[in-house]
KELUMNU-925704 format. One record per residue (C-alpha): residue in one letter; x, y, z. Coordinates in Angstrom, 2 decimals. Each point is the difference from the previous one (the first is absolute). Example, Ala and Ser with C-alpha at 12.3 -4.5 7.8 and 13.67 -1.06 7.14 Angstrom:
% residues 2
A, 12.30, -4.50, 7.80
S, 1.37, 3.44, -0.66
END
This chain:
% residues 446
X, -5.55, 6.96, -42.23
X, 3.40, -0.50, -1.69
X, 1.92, -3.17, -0.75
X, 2.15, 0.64, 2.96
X, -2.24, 0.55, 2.52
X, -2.20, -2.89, -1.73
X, 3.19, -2.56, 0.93
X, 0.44, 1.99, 3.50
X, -3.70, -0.78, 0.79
X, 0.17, -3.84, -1.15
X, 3.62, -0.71, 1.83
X, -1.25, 1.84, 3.35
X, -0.62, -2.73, 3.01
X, -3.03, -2.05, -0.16
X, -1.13, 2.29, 2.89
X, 0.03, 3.00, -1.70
X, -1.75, -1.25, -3.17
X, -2.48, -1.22, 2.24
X, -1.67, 2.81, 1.62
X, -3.61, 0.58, -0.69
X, -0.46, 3.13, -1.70
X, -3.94, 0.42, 1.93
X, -1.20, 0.16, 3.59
X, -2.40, -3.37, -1.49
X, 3.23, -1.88, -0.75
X, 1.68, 1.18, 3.70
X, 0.38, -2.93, 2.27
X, -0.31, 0.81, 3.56
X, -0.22, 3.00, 2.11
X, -3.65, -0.52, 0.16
X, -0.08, 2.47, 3.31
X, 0.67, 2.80, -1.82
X, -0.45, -0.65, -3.82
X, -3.20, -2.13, 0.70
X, -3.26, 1.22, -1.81
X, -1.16, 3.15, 2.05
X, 3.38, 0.18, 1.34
X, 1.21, 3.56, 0.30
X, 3.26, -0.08, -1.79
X, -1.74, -2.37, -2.61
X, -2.48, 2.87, -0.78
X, 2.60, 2.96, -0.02
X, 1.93, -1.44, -2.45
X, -3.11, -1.02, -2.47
X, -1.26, 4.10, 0.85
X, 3.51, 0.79, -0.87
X, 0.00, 1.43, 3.35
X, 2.83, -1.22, 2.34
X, 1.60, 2.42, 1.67
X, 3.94, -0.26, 1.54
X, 0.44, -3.16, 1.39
X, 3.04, -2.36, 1.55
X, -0.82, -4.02, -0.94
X, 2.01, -2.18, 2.36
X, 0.07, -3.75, 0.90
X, 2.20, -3.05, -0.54
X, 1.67, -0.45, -3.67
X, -2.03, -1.37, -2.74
X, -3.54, 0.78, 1.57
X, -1.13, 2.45, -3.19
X, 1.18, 2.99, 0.74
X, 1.79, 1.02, -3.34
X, -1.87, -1.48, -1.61
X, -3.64, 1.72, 1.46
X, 2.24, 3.01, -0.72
X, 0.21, -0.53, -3.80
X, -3.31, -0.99, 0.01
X, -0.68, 3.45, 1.11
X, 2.47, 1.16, -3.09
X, -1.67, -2.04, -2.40
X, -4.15, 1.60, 1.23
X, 0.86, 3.45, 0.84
X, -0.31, 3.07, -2.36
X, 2.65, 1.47, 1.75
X, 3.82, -0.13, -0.80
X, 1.99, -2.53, 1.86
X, 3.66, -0.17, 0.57
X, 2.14, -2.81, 2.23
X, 2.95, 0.48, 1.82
X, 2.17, -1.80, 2.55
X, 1.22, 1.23, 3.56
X, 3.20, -1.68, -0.70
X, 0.98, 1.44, -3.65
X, -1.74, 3.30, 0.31
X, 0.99, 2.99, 2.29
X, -1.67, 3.61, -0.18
X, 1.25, 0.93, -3.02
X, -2.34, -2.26, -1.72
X, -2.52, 0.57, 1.96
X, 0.01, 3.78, -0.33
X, -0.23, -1.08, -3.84
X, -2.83, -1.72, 0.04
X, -1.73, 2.67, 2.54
X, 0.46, 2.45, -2.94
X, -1.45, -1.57, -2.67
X, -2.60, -0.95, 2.07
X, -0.65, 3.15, 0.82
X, 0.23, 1.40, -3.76
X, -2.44, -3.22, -0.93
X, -2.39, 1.78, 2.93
X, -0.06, 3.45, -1.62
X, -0.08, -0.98, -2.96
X, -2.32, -2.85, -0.74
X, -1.76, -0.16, 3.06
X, 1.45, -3.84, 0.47
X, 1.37, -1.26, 3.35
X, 3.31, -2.35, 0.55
X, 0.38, -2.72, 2.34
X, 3.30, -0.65, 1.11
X, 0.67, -3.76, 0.48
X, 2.55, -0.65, 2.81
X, 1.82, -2.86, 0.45
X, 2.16, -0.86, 3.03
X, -1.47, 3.33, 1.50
X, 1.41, -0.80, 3.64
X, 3.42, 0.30, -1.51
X, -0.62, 3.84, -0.65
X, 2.29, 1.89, 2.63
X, -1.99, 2.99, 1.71
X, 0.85, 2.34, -2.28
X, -0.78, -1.77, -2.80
X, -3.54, -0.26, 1.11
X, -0.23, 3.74, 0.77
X, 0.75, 0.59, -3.52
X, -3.37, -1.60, -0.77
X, -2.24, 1.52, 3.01
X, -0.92, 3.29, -1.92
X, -1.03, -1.93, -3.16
X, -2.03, -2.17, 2.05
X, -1.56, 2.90, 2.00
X, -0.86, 1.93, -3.15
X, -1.54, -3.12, -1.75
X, 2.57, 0.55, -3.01
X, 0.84, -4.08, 0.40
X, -1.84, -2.90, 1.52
X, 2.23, -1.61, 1.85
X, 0.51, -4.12, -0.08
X, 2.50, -1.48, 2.86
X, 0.86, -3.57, -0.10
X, 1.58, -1.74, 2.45
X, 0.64, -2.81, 2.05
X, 0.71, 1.60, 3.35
X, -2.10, 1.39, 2.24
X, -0.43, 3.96, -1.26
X, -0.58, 0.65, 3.88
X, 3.16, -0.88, 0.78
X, 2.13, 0.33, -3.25
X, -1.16, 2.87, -1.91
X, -0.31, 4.08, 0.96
X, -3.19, 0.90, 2.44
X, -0.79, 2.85, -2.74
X, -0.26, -2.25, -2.73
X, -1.89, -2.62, 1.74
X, -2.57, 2.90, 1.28
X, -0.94, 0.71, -3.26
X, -0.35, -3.10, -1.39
X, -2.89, -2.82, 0.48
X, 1.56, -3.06, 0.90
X, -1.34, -3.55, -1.48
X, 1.69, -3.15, 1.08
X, 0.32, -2.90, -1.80
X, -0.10, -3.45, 1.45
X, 2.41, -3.57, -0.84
X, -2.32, -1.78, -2.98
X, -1.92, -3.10, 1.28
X, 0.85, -3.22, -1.22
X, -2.81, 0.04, -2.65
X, 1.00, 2.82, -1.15
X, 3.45, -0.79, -1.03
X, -1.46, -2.86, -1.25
X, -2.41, 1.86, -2.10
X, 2.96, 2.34, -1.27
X, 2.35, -3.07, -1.11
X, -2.81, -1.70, -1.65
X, -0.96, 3.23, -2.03
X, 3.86, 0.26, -1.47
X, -0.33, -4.26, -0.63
X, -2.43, 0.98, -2.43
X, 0.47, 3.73, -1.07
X, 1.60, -0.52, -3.55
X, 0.48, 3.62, -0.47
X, 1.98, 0.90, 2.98
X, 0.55, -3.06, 2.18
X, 1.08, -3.54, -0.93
X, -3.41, -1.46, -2.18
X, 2.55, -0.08, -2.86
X, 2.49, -2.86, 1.40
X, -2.47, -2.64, 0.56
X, 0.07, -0.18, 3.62
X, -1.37, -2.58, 2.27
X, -0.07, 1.32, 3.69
X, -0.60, -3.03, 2.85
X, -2.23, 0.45, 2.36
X, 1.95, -1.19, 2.70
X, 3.08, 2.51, -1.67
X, -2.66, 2.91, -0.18
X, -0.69, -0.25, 3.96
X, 3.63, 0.26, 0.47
X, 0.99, 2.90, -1.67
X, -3.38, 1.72, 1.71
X, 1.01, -1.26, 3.57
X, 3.60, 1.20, -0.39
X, -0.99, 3.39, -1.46
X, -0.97, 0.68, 3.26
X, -2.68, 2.94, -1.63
X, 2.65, 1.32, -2.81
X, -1.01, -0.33, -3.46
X, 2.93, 1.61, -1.02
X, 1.80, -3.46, 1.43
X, -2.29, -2.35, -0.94
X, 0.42, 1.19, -4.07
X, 3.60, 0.41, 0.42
X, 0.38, -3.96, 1.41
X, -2.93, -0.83, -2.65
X, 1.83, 2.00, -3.25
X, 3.59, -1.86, 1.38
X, -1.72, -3.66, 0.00
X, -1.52, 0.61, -3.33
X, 3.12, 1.03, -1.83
X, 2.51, -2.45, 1.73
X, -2.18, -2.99, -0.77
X, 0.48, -1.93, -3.09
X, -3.29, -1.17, -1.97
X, -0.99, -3.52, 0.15
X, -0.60, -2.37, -2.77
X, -2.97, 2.23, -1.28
X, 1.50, 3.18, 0.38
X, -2.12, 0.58, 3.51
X, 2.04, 1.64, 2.64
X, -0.94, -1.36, 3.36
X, 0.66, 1.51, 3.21
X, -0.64, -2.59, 3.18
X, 0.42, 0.61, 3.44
X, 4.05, -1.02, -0.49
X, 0.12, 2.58, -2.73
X, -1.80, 2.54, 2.46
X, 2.05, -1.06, 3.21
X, 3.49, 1.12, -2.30
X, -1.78, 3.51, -1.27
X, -1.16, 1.22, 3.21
X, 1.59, -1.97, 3.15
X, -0.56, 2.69, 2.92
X, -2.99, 1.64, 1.40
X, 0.31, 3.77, -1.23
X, 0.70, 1.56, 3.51
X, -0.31, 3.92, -0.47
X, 1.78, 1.62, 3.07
X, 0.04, 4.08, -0.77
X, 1.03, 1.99, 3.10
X, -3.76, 0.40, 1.10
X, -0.51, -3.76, -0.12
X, 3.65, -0.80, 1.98
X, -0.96, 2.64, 2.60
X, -3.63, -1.51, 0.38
X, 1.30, -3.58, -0.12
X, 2.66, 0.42, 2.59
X, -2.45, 1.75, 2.24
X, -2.60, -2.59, -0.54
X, 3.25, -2.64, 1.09
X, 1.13, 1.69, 2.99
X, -3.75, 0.77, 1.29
X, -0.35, -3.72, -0.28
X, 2.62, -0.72, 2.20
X, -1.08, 2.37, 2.63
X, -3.37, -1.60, -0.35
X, 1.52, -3.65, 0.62
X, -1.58, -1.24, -3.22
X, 2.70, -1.74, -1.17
X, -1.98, -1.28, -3.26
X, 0.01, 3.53, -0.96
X, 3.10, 0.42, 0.48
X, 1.40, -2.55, -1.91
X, -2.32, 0.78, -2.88
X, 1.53, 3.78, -0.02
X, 3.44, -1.18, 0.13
X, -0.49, -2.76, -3.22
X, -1.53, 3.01, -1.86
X, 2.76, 2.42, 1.04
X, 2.62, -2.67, -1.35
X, -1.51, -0.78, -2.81
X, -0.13, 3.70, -0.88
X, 3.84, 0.08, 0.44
X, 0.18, 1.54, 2.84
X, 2.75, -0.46, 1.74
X, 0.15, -2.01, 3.03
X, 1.57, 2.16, 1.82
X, -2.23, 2.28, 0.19
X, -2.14, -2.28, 1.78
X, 2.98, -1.65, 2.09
X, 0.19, 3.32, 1.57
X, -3.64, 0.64, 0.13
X, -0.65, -3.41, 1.99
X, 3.13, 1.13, 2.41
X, -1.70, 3.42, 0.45
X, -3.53, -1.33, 1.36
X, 1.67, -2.75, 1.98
X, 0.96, 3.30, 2.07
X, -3.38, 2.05, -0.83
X, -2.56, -2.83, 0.45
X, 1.32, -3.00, 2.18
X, 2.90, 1.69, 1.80
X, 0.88, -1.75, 3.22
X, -3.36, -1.38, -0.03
X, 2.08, -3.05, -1.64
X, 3.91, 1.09, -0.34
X, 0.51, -3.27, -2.36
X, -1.84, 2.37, -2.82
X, 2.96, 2.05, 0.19
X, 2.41, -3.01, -0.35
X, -1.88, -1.61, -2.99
X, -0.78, 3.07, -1.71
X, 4.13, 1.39, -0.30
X, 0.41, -4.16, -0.60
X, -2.23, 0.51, -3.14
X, 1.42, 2.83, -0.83
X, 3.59, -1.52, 0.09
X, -1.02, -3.17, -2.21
X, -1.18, 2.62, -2.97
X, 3.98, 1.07, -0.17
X, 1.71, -3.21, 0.55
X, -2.53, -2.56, -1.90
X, -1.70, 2.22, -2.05
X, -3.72, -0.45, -1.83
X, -1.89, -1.88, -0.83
X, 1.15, -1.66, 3.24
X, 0.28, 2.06, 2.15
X, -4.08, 0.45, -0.07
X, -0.14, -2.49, 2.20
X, 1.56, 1.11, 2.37
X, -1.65, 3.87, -0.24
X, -3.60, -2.15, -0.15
X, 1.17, -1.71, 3.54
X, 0.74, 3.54, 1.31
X, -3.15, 1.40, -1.11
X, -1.76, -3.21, 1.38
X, 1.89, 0.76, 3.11
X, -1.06, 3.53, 0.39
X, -3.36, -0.23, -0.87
X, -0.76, -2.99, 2.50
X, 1.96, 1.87, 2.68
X, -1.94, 2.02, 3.13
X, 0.05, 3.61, -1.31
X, 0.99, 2.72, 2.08
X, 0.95, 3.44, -1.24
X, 1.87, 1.06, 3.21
X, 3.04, 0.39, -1.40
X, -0.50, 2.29, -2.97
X, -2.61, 2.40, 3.12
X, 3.09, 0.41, 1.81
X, 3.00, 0.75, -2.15
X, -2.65, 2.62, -1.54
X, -1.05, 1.50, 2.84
X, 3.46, -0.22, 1.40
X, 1.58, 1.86, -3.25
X, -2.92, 2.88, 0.30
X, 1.33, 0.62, 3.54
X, 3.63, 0.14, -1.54
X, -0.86, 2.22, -2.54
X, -2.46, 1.93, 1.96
X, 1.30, 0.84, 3.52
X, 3.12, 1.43, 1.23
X, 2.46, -2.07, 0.35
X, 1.16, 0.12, 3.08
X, 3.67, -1.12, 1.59
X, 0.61, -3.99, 0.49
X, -0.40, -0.29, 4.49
X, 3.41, -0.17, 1.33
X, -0.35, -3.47, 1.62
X, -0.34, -1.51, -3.92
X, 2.94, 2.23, -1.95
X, 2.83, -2.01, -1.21
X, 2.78, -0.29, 2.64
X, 2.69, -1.86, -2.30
X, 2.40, 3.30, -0.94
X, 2.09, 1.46, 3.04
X, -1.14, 2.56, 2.12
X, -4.14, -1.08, -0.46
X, 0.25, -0.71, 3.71
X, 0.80, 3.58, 0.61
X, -2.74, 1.16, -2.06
X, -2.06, -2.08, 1.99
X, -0.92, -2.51, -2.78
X, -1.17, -3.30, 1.04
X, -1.00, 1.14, 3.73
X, -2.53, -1.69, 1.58
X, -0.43, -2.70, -2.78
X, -1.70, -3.29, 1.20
X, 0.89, -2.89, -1.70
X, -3.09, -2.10, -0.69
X, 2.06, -3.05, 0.03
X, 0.43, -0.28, 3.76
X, -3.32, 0.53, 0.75
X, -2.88, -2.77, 0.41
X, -1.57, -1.17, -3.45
X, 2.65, 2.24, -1.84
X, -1.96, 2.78, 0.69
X, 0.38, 3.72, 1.66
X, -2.28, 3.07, 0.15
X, 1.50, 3.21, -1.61
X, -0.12, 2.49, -2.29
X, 1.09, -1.22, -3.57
X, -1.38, 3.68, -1.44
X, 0.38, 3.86, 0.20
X, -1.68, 1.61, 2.90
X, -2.92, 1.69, -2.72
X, -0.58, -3.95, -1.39
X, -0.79, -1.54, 3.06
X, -3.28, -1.85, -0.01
X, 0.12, -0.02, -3.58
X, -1.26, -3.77, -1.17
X, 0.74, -0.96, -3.93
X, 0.10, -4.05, 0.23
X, -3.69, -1.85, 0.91
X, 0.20, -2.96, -0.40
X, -2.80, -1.93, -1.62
X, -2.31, -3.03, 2.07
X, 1.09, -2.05, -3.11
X, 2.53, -2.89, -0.62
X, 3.41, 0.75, 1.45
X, -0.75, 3.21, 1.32
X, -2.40, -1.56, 2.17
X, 3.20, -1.20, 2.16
X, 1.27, 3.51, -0.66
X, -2.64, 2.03, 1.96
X, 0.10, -2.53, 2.70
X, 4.09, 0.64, 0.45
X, -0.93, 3.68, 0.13
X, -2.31, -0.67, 2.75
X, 2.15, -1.86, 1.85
X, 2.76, 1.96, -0.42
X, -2.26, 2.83, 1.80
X, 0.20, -2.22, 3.62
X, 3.81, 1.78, 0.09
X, -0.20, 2.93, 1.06
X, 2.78, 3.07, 1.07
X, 1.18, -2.46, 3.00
X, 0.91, -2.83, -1.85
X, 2.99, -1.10, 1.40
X, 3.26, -1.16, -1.80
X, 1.07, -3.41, 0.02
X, 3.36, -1.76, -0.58
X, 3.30, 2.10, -0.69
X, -1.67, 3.22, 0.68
X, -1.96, -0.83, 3.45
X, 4.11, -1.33, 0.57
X, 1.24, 3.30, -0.30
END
């Protein structure tokens, strides 16, 4: 090691200086790096074969990957998804392969970022992996299911890693306190209890977060009288003052399905607790505005109309008031909702309704129900024969509203629950008049 690379090392982030260099020293992960654990006893066989690591930010996976660097006999090179396209990776396929015929000595390809590869990118790869020429490392945070090529992720064996507990964030900020080589043992550091829990609690299973809010207390706090830097819970509360909330595409897709499920499910608890995670991942609130406007249709319908009404009222307050709010009133709509009857009525018809549309030939409107308001309709015979349902007993006439191939055709049921309880009985009652209803008013006048 040079001078340069000697400074490089000793400036990086506490978080990087940090990472154990053995699978004894690796916090966490105990599901799959755990004594007996398969991946655990690949890598000490030198053994592992292509694989993708994935899971929320600063749970190991870099770092188990240059743990792998540091115990293998094989070569081992890193590059990033962003920064690297297939010219480099063609590169390093070569010498691998020249390092394979030559020496007899495999290469592991480190990954970083590898759902940022573009299709192509990963086909570039798929021979190499085939062949054995590299051993393939993915890391990511997504879900490779969703975010990376099929034909990369069939080739691969997939190991995911899980948020840190609480302890063992703890144990990971308590090891740099004291590691004088690499962490902070050198500054005479005093670490509260009470501060400790903090950091932990906030971390929310990143240790990555936890050293970054532990390295930024340490070196913005000024020694006391004996040269001791302590860092209390006030200290703490400044270096670190939001729960981490990791919200990757996979983990936006499964919260907002976990969200709207809850509403459908009248669990309003739920739903709340989805929508405070959602916001304090950033999302945007609109995105849930038009979410809770969407199921007040899907899921209560005219069960209870009023969701309608306080779900677009919600949705209004988000533009004119803004967060943080307007999450009241988007927590009174989702209240709303969820405590409504349900009835899914609606969304039955409009689908089946739209199938027939799409489906079936669409035959000519009936004469009695074309428009008559351009000269000359009379003539075509527009309008002939129309009964106005206005001059008839309870507002209400038998005849055909549809084509001659769509009659008989039902789309709206309504439900036995809430308002559409009063809604199936005005159907029935509207059945009692029949083809002889008889006008009343103006038109039995004429």
């Amino acid at each position: 090691m040079d001078l340069f690379t000697a400074n490089t090392d000793r400036l990086a982030p506490l978080a990087d200086r940090m990472r154990p260099a053995t699978l004894d020293a690796f916090v966490g992960q105990e599901h799959i790096v755990g004594p007996g654990r398969l991946l655990r006893r690949a890598i000490e066989t030198d053994s592992l074969t292509s694989s993708i690591f994935f899971g929320p930010p600063g749970t190991g996976k870099t770092t188990l990957a240059y743990i792998i660097a540091q115990s293998t006999g094989a070569a081992f090179v890193k590059l990033n998804a962003v920064t690297s396209g297939v010219k480099e990776v063609r590169a390093v396929i070569e010498e691998a392969e020249n390092r394979l015929k030559l020496y007899q000595k495999a290469t592991y390809l480190l990954l970083d970022e590898c759902h940022r590869w573009s299709r192509t990118q990963s086909d570039s790869i798929l021979p190499a992996i085939e062949k054995g020429i590299i051993r393939f490392i993915g890391s990511t945070t997504e879900n490779p299911f969703v975010s990376m090529s099929g034909a990369i992720v069939s080739r691969c064996r997939l190991f995911e890693f899980h948020p840190l507990s609480k302890e063992d964030v703890m144990k990971t900020v308590q090891r740099a306190v004291i590691d004088e080589e690499n962490g902070l043992g050198k500054l005479r550091l005093r670490l509260e209890p009470d501060a400790l829990d903090h950091i932990a609690n906030l971390a929310n299973g990143d240790a990555r977060s936890a050293l970054n809010a532990l390295e930024l207390a340490a070196l913005t706090t000024k020694p006391d009288d004996s040269g001791v830097i302590v860092i209390d819970l006030g200290v703490a509360e400044e270096s670190i003052q939001h729960r981490a909330a990791p919200c990757d595409d996979t983990q936006f897709y499964d919260m907002l399905s976990a969200f709207c499920k809850s509403l459908r499910g009248s669990d309003a608890d739920a739903a709340l607790l989805w929508f405070a995670r959602l916001i304090q991942a950033g999302v945007d609130a609109r995105v849930i505005a038009r979410r809770i406007i969407a199921h007040a249709s899907e899921d209560v319908g005219l069960a209870n109309p009023a969701a309608m009404v306080q779900a677009v009222t919600a949705a209004q307050a988000v533009d004119l008031i803004g967060m943080p709010e307007a999450r009241l009133s988007l927590a009174q709509a989702i209240i709303f909702v969820c405590e409504s009857h349900k009835s899914n009525s609606v969304v039955v018809a409009i689908d089946k309704a739209i199938a027939d549309a799409r489906d079936r030939v669409n035959e000519p409107v009936p004469l009695h129900l074309r428009d008559t308001s351009y000269r000359g309709a009379e003539k075509l015979g527009n309008g002939r024969g129309y009964k106005y349902a206005h001059d008839f007993p309870g507002h209400y006439v038998v005849q055909q509203y549809v084509p001659d191939d769509m009659v008989g055709r039902v789309y709206y049921r309504p439900s036995d629950q809430g308002q559409e309880q009063k809604i199936r009985e005005n159907k029935k009652s509207r059945r009692r008049y029949g083809e002889t209803s008889k006008p009343t008013g103006e038109e039995a006048d004429r």
